[in-house]
BALOBA-1460 file (C-alpha; in Angstrom, 3 decimals):
// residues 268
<rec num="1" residu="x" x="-101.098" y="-92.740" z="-88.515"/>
<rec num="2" residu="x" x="-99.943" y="-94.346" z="-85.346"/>
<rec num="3" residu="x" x="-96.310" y="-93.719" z="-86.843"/>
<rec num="4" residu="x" x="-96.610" y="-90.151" z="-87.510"/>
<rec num="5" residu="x" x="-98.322" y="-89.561" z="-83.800"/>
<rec num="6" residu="x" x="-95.672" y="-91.551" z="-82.361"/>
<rec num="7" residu="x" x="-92.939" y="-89.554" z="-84.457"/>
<rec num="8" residu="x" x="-94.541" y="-86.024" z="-83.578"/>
<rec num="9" residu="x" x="-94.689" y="-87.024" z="-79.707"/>
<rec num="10" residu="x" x="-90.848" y="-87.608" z="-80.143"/>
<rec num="11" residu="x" x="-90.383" y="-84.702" z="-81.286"/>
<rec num="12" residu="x" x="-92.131" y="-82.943" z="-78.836"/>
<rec num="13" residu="x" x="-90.563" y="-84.212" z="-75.974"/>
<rec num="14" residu="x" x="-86.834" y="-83.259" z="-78.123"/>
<rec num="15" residu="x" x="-87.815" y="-80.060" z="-78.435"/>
<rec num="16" residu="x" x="-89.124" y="-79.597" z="-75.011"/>
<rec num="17" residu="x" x="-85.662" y="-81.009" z="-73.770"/>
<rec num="18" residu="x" x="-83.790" y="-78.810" z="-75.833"/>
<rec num="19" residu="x" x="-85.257" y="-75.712" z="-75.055"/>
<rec num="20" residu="x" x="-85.074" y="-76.656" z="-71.356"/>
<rec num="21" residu="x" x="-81.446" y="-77.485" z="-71.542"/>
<rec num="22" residu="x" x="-81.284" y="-73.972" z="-73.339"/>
<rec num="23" residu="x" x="-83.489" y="-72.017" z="-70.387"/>
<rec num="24" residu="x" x="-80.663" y="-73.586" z="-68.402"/>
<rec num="25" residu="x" x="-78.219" y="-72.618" z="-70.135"/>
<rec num="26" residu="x" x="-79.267" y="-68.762" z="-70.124"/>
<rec num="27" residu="x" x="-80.082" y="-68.628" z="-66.608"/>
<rec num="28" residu="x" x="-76.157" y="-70.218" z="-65.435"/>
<rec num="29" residu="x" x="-75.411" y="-67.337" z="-68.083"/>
<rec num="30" residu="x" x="-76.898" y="-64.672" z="-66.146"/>
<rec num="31" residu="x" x="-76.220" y="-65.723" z="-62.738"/>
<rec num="32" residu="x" x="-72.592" y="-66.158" z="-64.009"/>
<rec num="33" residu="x" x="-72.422" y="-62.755" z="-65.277"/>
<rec num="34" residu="x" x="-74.268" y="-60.742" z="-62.093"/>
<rec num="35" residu="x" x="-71.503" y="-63.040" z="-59.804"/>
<rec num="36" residu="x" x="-68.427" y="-61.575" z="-61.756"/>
<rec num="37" residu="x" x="-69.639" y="-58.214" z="-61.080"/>
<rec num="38" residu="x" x="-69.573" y="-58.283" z="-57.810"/>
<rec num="39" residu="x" x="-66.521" y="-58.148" z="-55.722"/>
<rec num="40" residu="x" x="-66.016" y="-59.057" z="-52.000"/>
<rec num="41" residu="x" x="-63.558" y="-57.218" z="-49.926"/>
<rec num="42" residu="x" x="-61.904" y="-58.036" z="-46.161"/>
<rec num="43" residu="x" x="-60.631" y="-55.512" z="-44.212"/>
<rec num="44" residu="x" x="-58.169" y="-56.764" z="-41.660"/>
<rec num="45" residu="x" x="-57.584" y="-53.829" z="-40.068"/>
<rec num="46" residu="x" x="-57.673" y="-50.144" z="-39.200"/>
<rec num="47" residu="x" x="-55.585" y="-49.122" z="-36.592"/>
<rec num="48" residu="x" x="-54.548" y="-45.125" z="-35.463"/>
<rec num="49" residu="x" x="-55.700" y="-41.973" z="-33.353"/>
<rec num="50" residu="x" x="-58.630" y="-39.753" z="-32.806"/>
<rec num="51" residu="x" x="-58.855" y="-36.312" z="-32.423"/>
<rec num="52" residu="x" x="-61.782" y="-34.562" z="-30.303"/>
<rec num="53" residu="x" x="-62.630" y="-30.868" z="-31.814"/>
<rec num="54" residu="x" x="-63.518" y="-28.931" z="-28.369"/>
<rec num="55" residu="x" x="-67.164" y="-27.885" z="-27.763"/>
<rec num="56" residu="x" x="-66.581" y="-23.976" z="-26.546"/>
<rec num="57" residu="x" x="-70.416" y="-24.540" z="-25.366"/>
<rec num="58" residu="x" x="-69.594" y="-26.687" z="-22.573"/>
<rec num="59" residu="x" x="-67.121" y="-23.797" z="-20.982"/>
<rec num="60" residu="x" x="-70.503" y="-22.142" z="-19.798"/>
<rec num="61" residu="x" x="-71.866" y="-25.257" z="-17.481"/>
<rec num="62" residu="x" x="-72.651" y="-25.337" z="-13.672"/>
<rec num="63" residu="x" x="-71.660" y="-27.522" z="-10.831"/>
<rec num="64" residu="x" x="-68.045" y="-27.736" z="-12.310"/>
<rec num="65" residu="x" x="-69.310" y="-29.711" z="-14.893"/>
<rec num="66" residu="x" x="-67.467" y="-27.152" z="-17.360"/>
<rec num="67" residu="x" x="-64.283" y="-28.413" z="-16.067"/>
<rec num="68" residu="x" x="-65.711" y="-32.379" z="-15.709"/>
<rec num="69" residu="x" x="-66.162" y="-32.125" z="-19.594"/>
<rec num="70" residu="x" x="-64.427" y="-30.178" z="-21.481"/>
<rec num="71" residu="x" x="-61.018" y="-30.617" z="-23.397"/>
<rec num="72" residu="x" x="-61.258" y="-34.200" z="-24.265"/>
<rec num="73" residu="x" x="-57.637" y="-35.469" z="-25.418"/>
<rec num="74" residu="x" x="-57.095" y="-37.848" z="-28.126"/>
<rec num="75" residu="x" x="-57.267" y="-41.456" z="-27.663"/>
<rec num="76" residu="x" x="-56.789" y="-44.860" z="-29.669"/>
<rec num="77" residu="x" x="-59.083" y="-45.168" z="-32.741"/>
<rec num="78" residu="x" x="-59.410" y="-48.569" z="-35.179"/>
<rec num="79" residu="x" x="-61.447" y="-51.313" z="-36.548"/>
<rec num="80" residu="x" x="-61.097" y="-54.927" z="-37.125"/>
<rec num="81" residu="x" x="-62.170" y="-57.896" z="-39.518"/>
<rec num="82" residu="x" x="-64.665" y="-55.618" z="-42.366"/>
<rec num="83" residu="x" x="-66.855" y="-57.328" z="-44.894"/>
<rec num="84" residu="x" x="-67.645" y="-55.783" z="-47.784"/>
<rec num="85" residu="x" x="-69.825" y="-56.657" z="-50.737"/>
<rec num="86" residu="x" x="-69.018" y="-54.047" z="-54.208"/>
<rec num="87" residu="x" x="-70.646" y="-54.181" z="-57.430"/>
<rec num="88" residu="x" x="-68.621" y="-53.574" z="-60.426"/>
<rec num="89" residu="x" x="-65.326" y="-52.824" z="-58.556"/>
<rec num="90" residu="x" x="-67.274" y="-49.206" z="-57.818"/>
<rec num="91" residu="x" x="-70.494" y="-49.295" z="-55.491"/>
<rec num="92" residu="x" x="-69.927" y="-51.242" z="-52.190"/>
<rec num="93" residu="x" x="-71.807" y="-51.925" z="-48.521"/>
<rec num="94" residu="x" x="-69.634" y="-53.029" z="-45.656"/>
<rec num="95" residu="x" x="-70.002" y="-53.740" z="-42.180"/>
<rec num="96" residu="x" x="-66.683" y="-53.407" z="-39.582"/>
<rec num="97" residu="x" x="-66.323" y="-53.621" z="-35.620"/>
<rec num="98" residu="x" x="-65.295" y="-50.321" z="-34.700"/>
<rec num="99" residu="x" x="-63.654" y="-49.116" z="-31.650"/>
<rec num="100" residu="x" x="-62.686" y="-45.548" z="-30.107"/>
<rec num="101" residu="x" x="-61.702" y="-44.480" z="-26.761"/>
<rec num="102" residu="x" x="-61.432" y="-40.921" z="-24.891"/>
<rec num="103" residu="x" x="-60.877" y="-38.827" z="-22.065"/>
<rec num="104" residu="x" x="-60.810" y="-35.643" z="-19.995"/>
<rec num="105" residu="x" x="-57.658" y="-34.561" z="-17.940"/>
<rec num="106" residu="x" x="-58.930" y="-34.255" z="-14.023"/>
<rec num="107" residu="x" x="-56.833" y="-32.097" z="-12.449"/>
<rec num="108" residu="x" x="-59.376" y="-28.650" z="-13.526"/>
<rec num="109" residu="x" x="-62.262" y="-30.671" z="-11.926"/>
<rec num="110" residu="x" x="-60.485" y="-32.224" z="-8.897"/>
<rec num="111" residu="x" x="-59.200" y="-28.487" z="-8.137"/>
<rec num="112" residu="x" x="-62.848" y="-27.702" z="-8.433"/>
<rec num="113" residu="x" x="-64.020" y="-29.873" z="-5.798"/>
<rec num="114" residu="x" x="-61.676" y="-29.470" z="-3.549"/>
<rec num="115" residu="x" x="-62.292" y="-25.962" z="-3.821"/>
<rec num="116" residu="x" x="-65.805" y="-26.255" z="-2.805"/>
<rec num="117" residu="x" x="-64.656" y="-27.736" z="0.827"/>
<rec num="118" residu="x" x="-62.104" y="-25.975" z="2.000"/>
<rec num="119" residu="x" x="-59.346" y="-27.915" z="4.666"/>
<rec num="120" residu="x" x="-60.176" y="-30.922" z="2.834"/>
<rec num="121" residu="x" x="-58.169" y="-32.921" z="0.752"/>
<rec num="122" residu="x" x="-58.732" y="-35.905" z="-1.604"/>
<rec num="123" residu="x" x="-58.176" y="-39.303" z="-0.544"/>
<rec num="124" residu="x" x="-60.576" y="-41.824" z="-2.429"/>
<rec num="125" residu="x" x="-59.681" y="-42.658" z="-5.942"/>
<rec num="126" residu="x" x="-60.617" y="-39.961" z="-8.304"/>
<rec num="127" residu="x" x="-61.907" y="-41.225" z="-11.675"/>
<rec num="128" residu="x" x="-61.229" y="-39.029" z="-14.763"/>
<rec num="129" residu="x" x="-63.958" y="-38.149" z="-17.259"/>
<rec num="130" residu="x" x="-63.971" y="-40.691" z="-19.683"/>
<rec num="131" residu="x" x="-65.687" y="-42.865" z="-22.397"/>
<rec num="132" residu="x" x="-65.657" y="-44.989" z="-25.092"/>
<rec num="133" residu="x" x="-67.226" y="-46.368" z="-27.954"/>
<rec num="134" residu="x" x="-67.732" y="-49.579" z="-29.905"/>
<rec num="135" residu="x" x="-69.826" y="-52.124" z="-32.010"/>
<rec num="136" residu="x" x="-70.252" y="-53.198" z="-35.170"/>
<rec num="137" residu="x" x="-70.831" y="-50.572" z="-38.154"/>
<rec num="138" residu="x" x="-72.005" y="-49.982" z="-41.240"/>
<rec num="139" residu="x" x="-70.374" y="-48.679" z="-44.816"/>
<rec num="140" residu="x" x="-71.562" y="-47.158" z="-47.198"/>
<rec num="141" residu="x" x="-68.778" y="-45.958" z="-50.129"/>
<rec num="142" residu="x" x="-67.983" y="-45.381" z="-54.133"/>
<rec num="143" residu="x" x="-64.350" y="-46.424" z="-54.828"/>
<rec num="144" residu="x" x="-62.763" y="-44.990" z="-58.187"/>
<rec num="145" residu="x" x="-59.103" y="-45.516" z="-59.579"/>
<rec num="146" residu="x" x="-56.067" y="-43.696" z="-60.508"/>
<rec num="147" residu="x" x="-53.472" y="-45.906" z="-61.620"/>
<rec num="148" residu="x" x="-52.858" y="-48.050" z="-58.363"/>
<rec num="149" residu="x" x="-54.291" y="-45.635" z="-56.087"/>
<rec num="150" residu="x" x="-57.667" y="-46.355" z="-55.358"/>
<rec num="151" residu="x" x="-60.198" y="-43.978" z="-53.499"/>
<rec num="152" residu="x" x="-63.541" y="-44.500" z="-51.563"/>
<rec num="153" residu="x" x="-65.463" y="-41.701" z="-50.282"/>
<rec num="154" residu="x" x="-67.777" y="-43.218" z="-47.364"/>
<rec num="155" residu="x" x="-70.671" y="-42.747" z="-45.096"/>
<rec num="156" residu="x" x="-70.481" y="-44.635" z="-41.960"/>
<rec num="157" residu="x" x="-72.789" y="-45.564" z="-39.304"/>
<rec num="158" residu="x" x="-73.236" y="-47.165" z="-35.975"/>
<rec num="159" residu="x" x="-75.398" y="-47.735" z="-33.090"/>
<rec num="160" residu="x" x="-72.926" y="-47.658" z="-30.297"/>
<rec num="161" residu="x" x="-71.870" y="-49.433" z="-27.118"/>
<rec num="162" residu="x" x="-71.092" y="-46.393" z="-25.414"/>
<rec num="163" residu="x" x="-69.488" y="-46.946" z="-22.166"/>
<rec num="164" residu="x" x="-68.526" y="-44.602" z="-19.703"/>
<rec num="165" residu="x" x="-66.914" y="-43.992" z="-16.170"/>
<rec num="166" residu="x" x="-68.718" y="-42.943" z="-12.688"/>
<rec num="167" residu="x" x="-66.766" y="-40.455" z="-10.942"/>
<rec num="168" residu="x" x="-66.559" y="-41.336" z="-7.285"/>
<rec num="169" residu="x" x="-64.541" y="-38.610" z="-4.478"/>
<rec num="170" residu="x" x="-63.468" y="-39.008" z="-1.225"/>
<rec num="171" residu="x" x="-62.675" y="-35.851" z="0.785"/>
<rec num="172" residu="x" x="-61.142" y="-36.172" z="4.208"/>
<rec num="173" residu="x" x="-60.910" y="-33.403" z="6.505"/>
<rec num="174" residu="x" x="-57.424" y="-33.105" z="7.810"/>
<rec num="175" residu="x" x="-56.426" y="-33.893" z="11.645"/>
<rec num="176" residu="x" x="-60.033" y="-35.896" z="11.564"/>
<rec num="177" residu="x" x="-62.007" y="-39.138" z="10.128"/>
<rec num="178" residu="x" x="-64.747" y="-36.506" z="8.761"/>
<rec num="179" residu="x" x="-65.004" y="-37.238" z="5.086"/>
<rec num="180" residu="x" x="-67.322" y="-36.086" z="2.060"/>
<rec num="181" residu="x" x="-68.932" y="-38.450" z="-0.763"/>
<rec num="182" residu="x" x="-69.117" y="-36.919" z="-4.132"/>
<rec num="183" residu="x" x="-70.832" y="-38.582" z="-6.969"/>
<rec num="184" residu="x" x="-71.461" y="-38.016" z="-10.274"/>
<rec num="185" residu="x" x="-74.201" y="-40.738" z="-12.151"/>
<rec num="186" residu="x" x="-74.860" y="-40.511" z="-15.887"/>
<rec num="187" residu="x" x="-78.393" y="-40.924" z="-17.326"/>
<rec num="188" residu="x" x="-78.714" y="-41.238" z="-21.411"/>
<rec num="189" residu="x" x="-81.816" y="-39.811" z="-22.589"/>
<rec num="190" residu="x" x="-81.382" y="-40.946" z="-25.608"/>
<rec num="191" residu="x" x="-82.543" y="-45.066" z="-26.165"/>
<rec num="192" residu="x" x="-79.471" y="-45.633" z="-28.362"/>
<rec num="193" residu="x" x="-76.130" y="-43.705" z="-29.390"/>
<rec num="194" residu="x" x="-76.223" y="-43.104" z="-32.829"/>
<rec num="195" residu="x" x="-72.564" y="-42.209" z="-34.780"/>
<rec num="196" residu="x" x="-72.309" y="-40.255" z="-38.045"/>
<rec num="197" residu="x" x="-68.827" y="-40.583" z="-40.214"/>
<rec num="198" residu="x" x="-67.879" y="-39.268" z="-43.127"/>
<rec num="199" residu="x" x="-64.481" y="-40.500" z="-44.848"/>
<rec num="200" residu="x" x="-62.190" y="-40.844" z="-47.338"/>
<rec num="201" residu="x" x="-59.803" y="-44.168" z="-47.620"/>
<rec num="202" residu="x" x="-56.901" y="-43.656" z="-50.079"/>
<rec num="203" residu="x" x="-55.428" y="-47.381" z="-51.115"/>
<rec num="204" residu="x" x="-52.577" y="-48.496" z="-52.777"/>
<rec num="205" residu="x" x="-53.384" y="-51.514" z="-55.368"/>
<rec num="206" residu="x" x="-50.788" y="-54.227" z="-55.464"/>
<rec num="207" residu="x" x="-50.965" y="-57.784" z="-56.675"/>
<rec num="208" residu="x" x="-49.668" y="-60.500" z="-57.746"/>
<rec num="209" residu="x" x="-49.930" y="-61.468" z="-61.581"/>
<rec num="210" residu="x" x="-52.759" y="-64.476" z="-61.234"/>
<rec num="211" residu="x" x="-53.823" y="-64.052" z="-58.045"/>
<rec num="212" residu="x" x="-57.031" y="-63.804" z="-58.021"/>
<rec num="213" residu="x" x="-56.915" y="-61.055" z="-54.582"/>
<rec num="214" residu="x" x="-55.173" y="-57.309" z="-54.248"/>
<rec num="215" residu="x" x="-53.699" y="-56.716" z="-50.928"/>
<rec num="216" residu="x" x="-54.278" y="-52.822" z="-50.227"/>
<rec num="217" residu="x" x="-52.596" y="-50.975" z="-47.561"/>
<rec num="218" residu="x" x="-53.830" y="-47.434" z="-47.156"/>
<rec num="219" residu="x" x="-54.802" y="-44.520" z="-44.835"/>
<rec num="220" residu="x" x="-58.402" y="-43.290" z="-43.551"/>
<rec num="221" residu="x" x="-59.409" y="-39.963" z="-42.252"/>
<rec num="222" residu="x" x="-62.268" y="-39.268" z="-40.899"/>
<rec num="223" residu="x" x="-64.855" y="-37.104" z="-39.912"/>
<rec num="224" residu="x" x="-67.001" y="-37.897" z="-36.891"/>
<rec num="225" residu="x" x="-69.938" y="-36.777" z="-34.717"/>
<rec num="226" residu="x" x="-71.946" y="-38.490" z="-32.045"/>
<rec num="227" residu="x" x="-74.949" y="-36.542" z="-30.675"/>
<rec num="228" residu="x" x="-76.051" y="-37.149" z="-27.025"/>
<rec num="229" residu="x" x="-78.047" y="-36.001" z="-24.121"/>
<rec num="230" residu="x" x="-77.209" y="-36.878" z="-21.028"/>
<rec num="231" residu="x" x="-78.608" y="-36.342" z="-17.617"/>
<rec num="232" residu="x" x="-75.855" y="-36.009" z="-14.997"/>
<rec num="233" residu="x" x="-76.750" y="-36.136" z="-11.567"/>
<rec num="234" residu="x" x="-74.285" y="-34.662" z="-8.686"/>
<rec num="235" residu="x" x="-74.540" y="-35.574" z="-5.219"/>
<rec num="236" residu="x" x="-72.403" y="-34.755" z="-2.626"/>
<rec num="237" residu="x" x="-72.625" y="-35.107" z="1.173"/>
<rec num="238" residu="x" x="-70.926" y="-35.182" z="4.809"/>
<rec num="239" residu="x" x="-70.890" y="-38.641" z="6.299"/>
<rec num="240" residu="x" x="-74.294" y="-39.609" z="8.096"/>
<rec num="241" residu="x" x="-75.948" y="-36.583" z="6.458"/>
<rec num="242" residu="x" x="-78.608" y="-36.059" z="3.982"/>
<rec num="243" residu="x" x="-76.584" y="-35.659" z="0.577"/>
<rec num="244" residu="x" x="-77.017" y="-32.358" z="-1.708"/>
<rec num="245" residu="x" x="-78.081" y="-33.242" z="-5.118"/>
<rec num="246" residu="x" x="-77.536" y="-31.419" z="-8.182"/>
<rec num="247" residu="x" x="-78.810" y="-32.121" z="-12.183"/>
<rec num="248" residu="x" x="-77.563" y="-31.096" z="-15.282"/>
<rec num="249" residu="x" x="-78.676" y="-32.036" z="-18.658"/>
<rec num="250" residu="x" x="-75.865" y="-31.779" z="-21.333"/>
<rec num="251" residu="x" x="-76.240" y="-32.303" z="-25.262"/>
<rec num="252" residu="x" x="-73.450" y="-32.909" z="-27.322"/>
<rec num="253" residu="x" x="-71.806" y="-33.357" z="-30.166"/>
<rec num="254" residu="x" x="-68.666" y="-34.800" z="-29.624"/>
<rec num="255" residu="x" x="-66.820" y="-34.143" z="-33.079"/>
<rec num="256" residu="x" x="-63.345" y="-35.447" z="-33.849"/>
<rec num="257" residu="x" x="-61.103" y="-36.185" z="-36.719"/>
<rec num="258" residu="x" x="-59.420" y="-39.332" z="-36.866"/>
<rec num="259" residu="x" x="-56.736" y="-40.853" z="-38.818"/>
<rec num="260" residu="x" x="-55.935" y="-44.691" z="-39.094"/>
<rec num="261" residu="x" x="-53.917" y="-46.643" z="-41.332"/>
<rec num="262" residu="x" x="-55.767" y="-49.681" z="-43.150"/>
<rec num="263" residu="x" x="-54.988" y="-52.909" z="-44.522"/>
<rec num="264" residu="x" x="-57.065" y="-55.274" z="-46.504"/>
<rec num="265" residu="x" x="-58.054" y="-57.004" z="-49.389"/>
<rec num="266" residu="x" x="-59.931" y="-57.349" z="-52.127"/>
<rec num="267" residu="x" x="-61.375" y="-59.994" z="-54.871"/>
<rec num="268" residu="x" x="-60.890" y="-58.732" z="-58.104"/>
């Protein structure tokens, strides 16, 4: 009797072993097969310009501010060192510090001003309009295959650094030390400046046979909007003498199309 417990305990504990070693086995199975479906990608850079599309709405501002805002040329657009996470080589989430830069040619609002005080003439250092944005942001995309092309359709967005420039005038009166301040402060009433994208990255597949990585050069174009509303104040003033102060609140859209080329890679 004490043979037969001492046999069936045995056998227990064999069993229990077993299937343990089994449960193991099954669950390095699973976590093996989940890990080689999922692909990680780098992107080392993206690097070209950006296009602003012109708001006609902003022709129909006061205070010169028509002139202080619109036309904004193109600038320098990119992004550096992207990490992206894809499952199945399809379905991916990424995250990228992303950088864009613009501006509005002064001479329109500079002839303004002057305009406004006649037998003066500029002398301080006259900022442009200008801004620019950057901070880290966030993929969404869907890439698909056609021989070695590959192509991604993404959504993008970012809560921006957005940094702009105060415009500060000096007007002197001519044959005299009389001079005139103008300022121009920028209030967002907005707590954070949001960026929508929409894209489409078309990649060129090559590799090495073995290597375990594709390098993938390519080019990205780009749709882009970034709503704000800003308060702009205006003041402007003789010397010694109680300033005149103007307000303007201004929502925009800021759309532009831009177009980078893009190099990266990714695990197979």
């Amino acid at each position: 009797m004490k043979k037969t417990t001492l046999l069936l305990t045995s056998l227990f504990f064999i069993l229990g072993a077993v299937a343990q070693q089994n449960s193991h086995k099954e669950e390095d199975t699973q976590i093996a097969e989940v890990n080689h479906k999922l692909n990680f990608s780098f992107s080392w850079f993206e690097l070209g310009a950006s296009v602003p599309l012109n708001e006609k709405k902003l022709l129909k501002l006061p205070y010169g501010m028509n002139h202080y805002l619109y036309g904004p040329k193109g600038g320098l657009a990119g992004a550096l060192f992207g990490i992206g996470l894809y499952y199945k080589n399809h379905w991916g989430i990424s995250a990228i510090l992303s950088f864009q830069d613009y501006y509005v040619p002064s001479n329109d609002f500079k002839n303004y001003v002057i305009s406004q005080y006649p037998g003066r003439s500029i002398d301080g250092f006259a900022q442009a309009h200008a801004y620019s944005l950057n901070n880290i942001n966030y993929r969404i995309g869907y890439r698909f295959h056609k021989n070695r092309f590959i192509f991604e359709p993404q959504f993008q967005l970012g809560i921006n650094d957005y940094n702009d420039f105060q415009t500060h005038f000096i007007l002197k009166e001519k044959g005299s030390n009389n001079f005139v301040e103008y300022d121009i402060k920028q209030e967002s009433r907005r707590k954070n400046i949001v960026s929508y994208r929409a894209a489409l990255i078309t990649r060129w597949q090559f590799s090495k046979p073995g290597s375990g990585w594709n390098l993938e050069p390519g080019l990205r174009v780009e749709l882009l909007v970034i709503p704000t509303n800003f308060n702009y104040t205006i003041t402007s003033g003789f010397y010694n003498t109680p300033p005149t102060v103007q307000e303007v609140t201004v929502k925009q859209m800021h759309p532009a199309i831009s177009i980078t080329a893009v190099m990266g890679f990714f695990k197979k």
